[in-house]
C-alpha positions in Angstrom: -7.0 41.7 12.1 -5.0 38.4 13.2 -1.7 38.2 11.0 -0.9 34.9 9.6 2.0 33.3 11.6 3.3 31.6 8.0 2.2 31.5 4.5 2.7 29.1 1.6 4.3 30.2 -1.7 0.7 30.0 -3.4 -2.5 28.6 -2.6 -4.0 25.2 -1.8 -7.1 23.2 -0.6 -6.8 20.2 1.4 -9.2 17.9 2.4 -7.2 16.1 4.7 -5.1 18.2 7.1 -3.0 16.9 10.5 -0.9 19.4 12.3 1.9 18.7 15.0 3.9 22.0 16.6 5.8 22.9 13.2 4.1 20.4 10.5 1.5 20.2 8.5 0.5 17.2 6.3 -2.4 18.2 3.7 -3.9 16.6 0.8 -6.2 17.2 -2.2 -7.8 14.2 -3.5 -8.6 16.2 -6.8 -4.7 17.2 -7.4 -3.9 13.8 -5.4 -0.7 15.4 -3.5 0.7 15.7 0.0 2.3 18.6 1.2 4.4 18.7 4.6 5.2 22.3 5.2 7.3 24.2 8.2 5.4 26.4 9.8 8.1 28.1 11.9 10.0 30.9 10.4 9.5 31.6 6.5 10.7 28.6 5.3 7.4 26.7 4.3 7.1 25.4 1.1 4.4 22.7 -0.8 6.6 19.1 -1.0 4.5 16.9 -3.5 4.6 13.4 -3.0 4.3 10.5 -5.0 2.0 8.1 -3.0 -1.2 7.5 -4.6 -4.8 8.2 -2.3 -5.3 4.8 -2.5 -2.9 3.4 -0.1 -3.7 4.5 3.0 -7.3 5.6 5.0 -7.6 9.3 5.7 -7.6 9.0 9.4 -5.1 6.6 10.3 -1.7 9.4 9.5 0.8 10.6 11.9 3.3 13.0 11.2 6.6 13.7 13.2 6.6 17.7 15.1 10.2 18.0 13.8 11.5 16.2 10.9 9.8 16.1 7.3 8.7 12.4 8.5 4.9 10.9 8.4 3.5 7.4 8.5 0.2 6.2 7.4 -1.5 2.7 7.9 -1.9 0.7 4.9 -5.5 0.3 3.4 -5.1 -3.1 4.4 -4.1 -2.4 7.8 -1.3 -4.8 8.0 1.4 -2.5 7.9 2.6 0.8 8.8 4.5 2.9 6.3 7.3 5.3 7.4 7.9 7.8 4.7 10.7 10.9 3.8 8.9 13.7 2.7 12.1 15.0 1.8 13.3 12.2 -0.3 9.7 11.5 -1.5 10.4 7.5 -0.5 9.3 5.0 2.3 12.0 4.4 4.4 10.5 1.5 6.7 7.6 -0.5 7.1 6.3 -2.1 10.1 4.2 -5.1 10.6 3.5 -7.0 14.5 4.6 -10.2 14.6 1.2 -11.7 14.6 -0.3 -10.2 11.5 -2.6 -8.6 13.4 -4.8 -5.8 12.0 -3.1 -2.3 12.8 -5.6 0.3 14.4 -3.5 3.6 14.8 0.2 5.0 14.8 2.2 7.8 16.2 5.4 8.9 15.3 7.6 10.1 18.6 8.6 13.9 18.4 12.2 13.0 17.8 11.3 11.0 14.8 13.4 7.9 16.7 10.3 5.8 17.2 6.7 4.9 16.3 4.0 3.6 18.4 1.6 1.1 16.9 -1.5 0.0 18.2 -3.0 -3.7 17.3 -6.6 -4.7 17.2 -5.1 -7.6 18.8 -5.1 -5.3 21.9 -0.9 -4.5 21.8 0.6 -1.1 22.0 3.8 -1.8 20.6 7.5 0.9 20.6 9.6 0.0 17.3 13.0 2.1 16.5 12.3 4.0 12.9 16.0 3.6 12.3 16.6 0.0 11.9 12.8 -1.4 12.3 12.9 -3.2 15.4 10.6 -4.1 18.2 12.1 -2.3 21.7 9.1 -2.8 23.6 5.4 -3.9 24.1 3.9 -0.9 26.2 0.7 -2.4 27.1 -1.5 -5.5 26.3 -5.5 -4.7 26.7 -8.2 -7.1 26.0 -10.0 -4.7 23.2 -8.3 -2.6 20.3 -5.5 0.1 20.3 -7.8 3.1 19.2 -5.5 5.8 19.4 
């Protein structure tokens, strides 16, 4: 029999689940709340969150490996939110500077920086901290996917 590496406190269903190394971002649209959990050592524990279903499409999350931080793409794709599970509140929001549609994010390991990728084609490197553009990575003729 294979031993659980972690548990949570009680039970859940998810319908949306991401993992990265120690993280785990779930959520049930019937109880509509997120949980971010740490799944190293035994301190793992539901977080509920107060962002409705509504604001973001299922597959366009990232969550940081090590720090209670995850971002999701608006419904609208416009923007990408940055949001403190701990402090249940966004904390920065990130639009490219030609309105351009946004196609996916990631969320750096560190939880310094976020990549964003444009249907315009631009994979862009913006600091979490203070919300600015450090660098376009790459330009490509067709969308950032992932």
């Amino acid at each position: 029999m294979i031993e659980p590496y972690f548990s949570v406190e009680n039970e859940f269903s998810a319908d949306i689940l991401c993992f990265s190394s120690n993280s785990i971002f779930a959520f049930d649209f019937k109880e509509e709340m997120y949980w971010i959990g740490n799944t190293i050592g035994d301190t793992s524990k539901k977080i509920p969150l107060s962002l409705p279903n509504a604001s973001f499409k299922q597959n366009k999350i990232a969550i940081c490996a090590n720090l209670p931080l995850f971002a999701f793409i608006d419904r609208d794709e416009f923007s990408v939110q940055i949001f403190d599970t701990q402090a249940d509140k966004n904390i920065r929001t990130i639009r490219l500077a030609d309105e351009s549609r946004i196609e996916c994010v990631s969320i750096s390991d560190d939880g310094r920086n976020v990549l964003v990728g444009g249907k315009n084609g631009s994979l862009s490197n913006w600091d979490i901290a203070n919300g600015k553009l450090l660098n376009i990575i790459a330009r490509h003729k067709d969308f950032v996917l992932m």
